[in-house]
Biopython code that builds the backbone (N, CA, C, O; Angstrom):
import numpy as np
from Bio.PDB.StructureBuilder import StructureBuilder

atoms = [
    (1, "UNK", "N", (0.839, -1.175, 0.000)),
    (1, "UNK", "CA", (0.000, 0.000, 0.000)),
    (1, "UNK", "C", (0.887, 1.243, 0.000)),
    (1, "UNK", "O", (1.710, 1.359, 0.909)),
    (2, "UNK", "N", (0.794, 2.142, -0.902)),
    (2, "UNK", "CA", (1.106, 3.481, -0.834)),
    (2, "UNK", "C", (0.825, 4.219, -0.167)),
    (2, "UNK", "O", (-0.402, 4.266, -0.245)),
    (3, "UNK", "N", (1.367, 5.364, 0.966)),
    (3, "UNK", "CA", (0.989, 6.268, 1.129)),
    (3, "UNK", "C", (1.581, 7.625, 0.794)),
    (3, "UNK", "O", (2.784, 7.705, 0.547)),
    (4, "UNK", "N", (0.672, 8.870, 0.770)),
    (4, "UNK", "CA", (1.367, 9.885, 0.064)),
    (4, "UNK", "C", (1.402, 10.823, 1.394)),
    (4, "UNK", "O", (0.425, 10.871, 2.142)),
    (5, "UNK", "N", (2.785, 11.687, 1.681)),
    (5, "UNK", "CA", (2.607, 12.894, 2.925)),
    (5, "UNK", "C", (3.072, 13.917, 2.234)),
    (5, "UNK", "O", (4.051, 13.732, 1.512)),
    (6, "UNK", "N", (2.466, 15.196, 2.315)),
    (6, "UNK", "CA", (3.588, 15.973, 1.671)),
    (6, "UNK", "C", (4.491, 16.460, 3.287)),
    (6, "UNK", "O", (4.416, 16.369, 4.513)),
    (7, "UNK", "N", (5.494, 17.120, 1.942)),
    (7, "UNK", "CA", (6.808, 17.694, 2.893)),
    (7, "UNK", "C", (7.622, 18.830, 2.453)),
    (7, "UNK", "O", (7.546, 19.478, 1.409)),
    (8, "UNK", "N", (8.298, 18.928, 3.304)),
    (8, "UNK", "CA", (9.496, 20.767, 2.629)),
    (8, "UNK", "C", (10.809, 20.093, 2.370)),
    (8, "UNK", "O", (10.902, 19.187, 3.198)),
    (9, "UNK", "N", (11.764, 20.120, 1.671)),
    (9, "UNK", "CA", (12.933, 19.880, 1.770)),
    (9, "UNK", "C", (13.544, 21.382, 2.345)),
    (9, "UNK", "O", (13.314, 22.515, 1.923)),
    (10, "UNK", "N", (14.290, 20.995, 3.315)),
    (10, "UNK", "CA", (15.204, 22.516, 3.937)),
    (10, "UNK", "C", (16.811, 21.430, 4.388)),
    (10, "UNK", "O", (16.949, 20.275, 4.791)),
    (11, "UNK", "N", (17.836, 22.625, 4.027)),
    (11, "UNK", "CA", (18.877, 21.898, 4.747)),
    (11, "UNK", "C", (19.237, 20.376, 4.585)),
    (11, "UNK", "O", (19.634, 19.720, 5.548)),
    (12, "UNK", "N", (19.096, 19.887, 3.439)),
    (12, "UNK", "CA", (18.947, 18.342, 2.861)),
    (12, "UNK", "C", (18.635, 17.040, 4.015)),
    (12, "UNK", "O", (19.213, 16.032, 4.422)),
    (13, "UNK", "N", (17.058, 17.926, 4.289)),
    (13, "UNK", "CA", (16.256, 16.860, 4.979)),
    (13, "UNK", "C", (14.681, 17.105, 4.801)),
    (13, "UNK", "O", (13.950, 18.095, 4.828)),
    (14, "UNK", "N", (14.550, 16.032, 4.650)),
    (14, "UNK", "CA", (12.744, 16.481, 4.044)),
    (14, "UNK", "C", (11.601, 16.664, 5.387)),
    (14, "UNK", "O", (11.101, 15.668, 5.910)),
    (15, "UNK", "N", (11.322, 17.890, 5.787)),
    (15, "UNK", "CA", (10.343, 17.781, 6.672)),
    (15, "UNK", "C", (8.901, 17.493, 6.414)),
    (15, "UNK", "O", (8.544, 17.867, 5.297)),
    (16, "UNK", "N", (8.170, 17.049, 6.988)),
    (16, "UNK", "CA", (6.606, 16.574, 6.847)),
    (16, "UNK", "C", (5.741, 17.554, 7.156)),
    (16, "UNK", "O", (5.280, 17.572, 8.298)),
    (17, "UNK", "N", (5.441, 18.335, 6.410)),
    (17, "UNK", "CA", (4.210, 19.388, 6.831)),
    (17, "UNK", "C", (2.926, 18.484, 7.301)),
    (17, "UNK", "O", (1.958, 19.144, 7.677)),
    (18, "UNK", "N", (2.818, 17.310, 7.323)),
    (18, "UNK", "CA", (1.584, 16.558, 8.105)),
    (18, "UNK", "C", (2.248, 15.369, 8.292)),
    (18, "UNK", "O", (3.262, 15.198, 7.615)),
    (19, "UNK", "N", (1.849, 14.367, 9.184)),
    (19, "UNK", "CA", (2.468, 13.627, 9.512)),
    (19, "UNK", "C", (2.057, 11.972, 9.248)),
    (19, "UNK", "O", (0.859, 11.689, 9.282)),
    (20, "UNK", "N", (2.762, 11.209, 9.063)),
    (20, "UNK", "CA", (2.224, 9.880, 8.563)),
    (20, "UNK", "C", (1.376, 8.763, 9.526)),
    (20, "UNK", "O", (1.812, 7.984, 10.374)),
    (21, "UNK", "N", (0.015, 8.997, 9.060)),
    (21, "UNK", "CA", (-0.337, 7.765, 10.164)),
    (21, "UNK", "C", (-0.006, 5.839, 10.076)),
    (21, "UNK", "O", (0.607, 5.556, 9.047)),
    (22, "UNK", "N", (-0.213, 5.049, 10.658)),
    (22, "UNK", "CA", (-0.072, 4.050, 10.433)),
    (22, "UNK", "C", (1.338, 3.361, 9.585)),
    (22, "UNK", "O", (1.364, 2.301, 8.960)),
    (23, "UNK", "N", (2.308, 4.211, 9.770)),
    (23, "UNK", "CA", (3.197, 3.747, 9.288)),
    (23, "UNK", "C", (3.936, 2.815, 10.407)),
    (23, "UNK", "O", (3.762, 3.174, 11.572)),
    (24, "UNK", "N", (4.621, 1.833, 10.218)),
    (24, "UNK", "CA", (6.032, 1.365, 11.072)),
    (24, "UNK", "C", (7.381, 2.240, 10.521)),
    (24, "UNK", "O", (7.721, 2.819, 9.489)),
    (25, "UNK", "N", (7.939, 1.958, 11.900)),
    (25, "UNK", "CA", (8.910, 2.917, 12.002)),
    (25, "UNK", "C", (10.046, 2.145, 10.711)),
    (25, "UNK", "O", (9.502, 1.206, 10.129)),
    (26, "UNK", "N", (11.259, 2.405, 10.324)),
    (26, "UNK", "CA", (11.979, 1.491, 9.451)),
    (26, "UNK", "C", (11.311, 2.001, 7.773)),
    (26, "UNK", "O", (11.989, 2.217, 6.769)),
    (27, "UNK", "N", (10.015, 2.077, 7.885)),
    (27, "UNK", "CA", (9.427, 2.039, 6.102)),
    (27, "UNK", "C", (9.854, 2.388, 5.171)),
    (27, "UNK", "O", (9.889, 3.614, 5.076)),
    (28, "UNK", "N", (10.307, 1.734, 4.198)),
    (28, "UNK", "CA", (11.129, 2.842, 2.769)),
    (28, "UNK", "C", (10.533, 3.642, 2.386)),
    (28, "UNK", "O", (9.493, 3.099, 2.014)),
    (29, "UNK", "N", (10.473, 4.639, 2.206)),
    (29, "UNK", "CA", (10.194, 5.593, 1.614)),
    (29, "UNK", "C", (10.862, 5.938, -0.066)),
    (29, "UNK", "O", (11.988, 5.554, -0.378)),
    (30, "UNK", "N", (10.066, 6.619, -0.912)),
    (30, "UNK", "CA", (11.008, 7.458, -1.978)),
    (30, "UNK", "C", (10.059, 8.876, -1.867)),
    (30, "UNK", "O", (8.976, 9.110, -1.330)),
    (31, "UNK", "N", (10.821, 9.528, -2.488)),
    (31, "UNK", "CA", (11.085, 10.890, -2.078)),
    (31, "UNK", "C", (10.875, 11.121, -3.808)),
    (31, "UNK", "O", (11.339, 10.363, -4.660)),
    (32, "UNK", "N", (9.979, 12.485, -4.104)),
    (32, "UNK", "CA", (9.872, 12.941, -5.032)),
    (32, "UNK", "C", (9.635, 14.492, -4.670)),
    (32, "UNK", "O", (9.007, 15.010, -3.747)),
    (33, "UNK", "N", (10.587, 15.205, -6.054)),
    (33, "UNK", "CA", (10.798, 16.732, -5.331)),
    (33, "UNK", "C", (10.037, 16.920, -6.568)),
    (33, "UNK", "O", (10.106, 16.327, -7.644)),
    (34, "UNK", "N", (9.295, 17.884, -6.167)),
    (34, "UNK", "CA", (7.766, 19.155, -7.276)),
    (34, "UNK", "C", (8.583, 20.411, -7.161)),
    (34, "UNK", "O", (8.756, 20.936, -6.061)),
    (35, "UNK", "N", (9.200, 21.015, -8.507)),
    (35, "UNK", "CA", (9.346, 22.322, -8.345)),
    (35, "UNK", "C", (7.860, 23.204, -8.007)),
    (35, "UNK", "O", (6.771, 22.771, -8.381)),
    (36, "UNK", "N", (8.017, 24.517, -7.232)),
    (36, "UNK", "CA", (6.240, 25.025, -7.629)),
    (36, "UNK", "C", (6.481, 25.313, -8.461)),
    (36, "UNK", "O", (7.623, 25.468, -8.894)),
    (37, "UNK", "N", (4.888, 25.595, -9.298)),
    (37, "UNK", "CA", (4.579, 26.175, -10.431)),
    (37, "UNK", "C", (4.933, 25.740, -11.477)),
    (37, "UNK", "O", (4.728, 26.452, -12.459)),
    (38, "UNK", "N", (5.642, 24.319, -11.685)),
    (38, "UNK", "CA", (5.992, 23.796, -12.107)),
    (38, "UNK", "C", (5.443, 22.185, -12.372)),
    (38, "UNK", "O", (5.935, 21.277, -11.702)),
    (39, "UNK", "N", (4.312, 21.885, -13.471)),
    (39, "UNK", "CA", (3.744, 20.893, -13.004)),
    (39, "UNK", "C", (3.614, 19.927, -14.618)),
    (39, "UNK", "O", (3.082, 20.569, -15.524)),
    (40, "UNK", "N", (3.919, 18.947, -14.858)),
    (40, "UNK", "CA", (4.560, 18.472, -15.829)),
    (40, "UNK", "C", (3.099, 17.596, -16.144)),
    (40, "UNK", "O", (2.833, 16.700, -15.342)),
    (41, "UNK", "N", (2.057, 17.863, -17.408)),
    (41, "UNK", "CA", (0.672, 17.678, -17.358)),
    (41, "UNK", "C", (0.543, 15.825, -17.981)),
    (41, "UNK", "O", (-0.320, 14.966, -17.807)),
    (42, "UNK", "N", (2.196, 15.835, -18.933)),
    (42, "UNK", "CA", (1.515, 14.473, -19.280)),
    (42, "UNK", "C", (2.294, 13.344, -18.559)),
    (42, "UNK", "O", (2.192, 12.145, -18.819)),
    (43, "UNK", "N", (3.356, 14.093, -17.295)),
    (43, "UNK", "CA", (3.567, 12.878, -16.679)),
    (43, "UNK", "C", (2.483, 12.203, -15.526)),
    (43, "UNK", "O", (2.594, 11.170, -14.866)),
    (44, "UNK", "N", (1.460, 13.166, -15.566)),
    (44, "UNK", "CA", (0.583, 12.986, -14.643)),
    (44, "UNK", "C", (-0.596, 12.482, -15.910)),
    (44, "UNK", "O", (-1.787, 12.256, -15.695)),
    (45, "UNK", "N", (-0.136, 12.418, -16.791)),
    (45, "UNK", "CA", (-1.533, 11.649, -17.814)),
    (45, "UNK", "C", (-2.905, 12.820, -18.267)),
    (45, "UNK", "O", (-3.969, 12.400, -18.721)),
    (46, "UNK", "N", (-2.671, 14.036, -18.081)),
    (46, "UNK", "CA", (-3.298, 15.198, -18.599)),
    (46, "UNK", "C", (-3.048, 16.137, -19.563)),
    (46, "UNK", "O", (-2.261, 17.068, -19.396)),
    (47, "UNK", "N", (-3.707, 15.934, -20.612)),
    (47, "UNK", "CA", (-3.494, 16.750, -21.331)),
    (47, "UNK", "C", (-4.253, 18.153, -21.855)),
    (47, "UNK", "O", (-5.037, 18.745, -21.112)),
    (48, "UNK", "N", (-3.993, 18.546, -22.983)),
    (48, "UNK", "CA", (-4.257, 19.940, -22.438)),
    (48, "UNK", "C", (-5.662, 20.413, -22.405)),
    (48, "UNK", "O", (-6.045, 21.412, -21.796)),
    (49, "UNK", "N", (-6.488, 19.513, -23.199)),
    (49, "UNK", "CA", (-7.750, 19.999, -23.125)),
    (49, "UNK", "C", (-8.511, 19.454, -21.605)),
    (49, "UNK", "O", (-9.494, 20.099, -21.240)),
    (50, "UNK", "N", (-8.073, 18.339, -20.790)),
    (50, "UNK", "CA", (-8.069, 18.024, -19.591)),
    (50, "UNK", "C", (-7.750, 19.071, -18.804)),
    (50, "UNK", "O", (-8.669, 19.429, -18.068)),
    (51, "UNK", "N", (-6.468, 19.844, -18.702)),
    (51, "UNK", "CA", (-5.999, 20.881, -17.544)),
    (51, "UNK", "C", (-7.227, 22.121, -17.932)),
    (51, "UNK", "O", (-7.749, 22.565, -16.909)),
    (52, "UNK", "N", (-7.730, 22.704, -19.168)),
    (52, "UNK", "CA", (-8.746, 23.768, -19.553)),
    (52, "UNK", "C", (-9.723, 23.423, -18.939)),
    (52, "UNK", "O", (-10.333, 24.332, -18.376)),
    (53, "UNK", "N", (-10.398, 21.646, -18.757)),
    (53, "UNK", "CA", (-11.709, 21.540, -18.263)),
    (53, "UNK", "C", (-11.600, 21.811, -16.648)),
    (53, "UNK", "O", (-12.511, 22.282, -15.968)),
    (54, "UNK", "N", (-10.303, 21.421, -16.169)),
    (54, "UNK", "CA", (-9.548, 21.663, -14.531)),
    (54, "UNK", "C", (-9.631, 23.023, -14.362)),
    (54, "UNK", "O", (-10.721, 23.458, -13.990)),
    (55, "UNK", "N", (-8.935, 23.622, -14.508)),
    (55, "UNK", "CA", (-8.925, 25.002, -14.750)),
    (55, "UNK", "C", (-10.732, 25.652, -14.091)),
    (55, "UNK", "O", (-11.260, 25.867, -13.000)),
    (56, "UNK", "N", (-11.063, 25.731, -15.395)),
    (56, "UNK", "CA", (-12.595, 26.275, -15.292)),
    (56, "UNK", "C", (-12.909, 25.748, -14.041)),
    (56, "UNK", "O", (-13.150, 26.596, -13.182)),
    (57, "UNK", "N", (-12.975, 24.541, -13.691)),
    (57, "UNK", "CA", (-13.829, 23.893, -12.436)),
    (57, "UNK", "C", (-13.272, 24.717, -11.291)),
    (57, "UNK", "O", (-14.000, 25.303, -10.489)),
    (58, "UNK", "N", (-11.705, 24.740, -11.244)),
    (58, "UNK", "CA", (-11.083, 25.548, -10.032)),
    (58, "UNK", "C", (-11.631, 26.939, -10.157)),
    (58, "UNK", "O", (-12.273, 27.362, -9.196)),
    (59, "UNK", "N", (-11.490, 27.605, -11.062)),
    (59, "UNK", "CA", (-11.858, 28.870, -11.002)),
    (59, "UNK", "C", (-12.811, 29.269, -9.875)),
    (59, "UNK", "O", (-12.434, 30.156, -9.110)),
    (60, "UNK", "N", (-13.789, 28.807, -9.727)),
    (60, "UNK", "CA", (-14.993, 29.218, -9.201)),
    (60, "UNK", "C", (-14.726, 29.622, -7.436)),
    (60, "UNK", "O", (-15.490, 30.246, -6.699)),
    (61, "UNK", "N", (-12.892, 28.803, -6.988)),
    (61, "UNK", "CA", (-12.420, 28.807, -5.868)),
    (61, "UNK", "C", (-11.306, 29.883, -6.105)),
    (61, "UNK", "O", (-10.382, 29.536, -5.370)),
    (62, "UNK", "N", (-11.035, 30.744, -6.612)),
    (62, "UNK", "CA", (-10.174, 31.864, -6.890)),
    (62, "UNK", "C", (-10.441, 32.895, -5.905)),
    (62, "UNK", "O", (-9.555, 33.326, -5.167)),
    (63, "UNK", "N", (-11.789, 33.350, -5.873)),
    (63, "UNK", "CA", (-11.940, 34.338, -4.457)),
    (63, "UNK", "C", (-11.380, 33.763, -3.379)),
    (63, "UNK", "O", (-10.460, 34.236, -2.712)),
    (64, "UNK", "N", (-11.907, 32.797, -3.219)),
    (64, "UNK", "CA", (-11.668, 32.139, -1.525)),
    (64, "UNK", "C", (-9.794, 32.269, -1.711)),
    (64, "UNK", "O", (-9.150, 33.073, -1.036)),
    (65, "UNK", "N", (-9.354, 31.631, -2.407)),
    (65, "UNK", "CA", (-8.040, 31.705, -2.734)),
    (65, "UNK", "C", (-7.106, 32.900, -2.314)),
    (65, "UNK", "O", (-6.018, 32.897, -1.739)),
    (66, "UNK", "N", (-7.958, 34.009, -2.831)),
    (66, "UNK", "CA", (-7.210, 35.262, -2.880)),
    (66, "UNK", "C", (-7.313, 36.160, -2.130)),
    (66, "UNK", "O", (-6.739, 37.245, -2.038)),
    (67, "UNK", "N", (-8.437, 35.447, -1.320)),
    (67, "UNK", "CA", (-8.257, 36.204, 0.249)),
    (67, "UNK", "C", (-7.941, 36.523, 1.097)),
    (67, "UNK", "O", (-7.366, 35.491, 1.441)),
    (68, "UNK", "N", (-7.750, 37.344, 2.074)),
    (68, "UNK", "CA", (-6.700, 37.896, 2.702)),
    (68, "UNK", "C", (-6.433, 36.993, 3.931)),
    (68, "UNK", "O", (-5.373, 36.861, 4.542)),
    (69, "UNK", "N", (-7.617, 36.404, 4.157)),
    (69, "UNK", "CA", (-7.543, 35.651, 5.838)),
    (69, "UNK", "C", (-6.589, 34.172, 4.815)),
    (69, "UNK", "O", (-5.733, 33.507, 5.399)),
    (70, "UNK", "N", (-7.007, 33.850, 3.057)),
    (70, "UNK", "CA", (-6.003, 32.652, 3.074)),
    (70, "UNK", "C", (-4.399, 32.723, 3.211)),
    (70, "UNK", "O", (-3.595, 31.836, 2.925)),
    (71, "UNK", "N", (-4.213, 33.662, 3.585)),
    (71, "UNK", "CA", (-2.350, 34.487, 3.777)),
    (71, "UNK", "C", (-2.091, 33.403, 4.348)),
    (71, "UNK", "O", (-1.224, 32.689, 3.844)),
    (72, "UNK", "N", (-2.733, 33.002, 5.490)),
    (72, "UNK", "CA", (-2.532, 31.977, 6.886)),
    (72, "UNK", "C", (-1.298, 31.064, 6.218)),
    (72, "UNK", "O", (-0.131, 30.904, 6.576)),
    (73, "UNK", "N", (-2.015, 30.570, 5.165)),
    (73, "UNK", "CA", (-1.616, 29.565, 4.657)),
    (73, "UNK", "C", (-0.133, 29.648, 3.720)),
    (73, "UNK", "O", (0.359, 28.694, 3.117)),
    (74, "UNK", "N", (0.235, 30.575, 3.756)),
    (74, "UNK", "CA", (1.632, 31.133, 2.480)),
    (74, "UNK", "C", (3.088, 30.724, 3.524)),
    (74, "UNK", "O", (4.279, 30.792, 3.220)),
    (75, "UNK", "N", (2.545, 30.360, 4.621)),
    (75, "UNK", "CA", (3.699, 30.149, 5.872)),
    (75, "UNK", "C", (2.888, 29.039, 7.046)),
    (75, "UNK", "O", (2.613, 29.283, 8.221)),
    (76, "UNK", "N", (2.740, 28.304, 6.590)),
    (76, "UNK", "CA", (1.737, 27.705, 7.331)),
    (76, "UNK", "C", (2.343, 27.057, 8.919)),
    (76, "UNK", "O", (1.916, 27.299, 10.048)),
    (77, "UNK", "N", (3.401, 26.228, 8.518)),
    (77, "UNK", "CA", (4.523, 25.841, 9.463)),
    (77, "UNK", "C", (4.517, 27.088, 10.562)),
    (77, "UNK", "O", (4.270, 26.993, 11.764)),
    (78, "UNK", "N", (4.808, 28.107, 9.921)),
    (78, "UNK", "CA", (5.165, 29.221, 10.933)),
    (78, "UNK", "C", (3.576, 29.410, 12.003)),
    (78, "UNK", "O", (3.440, 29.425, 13.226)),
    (79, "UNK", "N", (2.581, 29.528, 10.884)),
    (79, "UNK", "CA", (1.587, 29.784, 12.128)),
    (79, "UNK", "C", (0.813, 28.783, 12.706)),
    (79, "UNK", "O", (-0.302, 28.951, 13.200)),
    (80, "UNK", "N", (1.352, 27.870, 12.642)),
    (80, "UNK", "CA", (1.109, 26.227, 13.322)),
    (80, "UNK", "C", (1.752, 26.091, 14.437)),
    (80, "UNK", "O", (1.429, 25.242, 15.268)),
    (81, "UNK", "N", (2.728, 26.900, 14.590)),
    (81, "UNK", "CA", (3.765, 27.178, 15.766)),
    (81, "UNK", "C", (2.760, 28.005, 16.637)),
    (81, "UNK", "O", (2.305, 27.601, 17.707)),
    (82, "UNK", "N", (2.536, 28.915, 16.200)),
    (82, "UNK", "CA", (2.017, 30.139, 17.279)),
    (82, "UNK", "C", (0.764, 29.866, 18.014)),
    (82, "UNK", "O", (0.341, 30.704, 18.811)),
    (83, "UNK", "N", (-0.017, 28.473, 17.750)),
    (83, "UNK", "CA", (-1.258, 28.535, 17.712)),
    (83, "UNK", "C", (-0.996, 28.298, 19.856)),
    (83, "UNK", "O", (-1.977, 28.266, 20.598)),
]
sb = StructureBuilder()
sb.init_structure("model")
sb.init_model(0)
sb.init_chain("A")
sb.init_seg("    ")
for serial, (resi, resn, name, xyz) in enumerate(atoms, 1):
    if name == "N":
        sb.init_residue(resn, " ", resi, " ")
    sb.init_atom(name, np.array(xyz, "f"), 0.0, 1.0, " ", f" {name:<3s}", serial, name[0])
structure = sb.get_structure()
């Protein structure tokens, strides 16, 4: 079984912005690095008239997106600390 966590690479160690449940300790892992903004459509099996129909659907979440209270989220680590 696969599981997926995301994470930060800092300082050549990958931290877990959430944390893995049900794992045993020991588990192999592989490690895959995502530049942002950077998202490669047909290694993920999408092509382009697929990402246009994506697109449109997201749109409709662009306000919420661009809102000021979603800042929270541009540093999230940091204000996960403060709570």
């Amino acid at each position: 079984m696969l599981t997926s966590v995301e994470g930060i690479y800092r300082n050549g160690q990958v931290e877990f912005t959430e944390q893995p449940t049900d794992i045993d300790e020991g588990t192999r892992v592989i490690v895959t690095f995502m530049r942002s903004n950077e998202i490669d459509l047909a290694s993920q099996r999408i092509n382009k008239a697929q990402a246009e129909i994506l697109r449109s659907h997201l749109a409709t979440f662009v306000e919420d997106w661009d809102s000021p209270e979603m800042s929270i989220y541009d540093n999230y680590d940091a204000a996960k600390t403060n709570l």
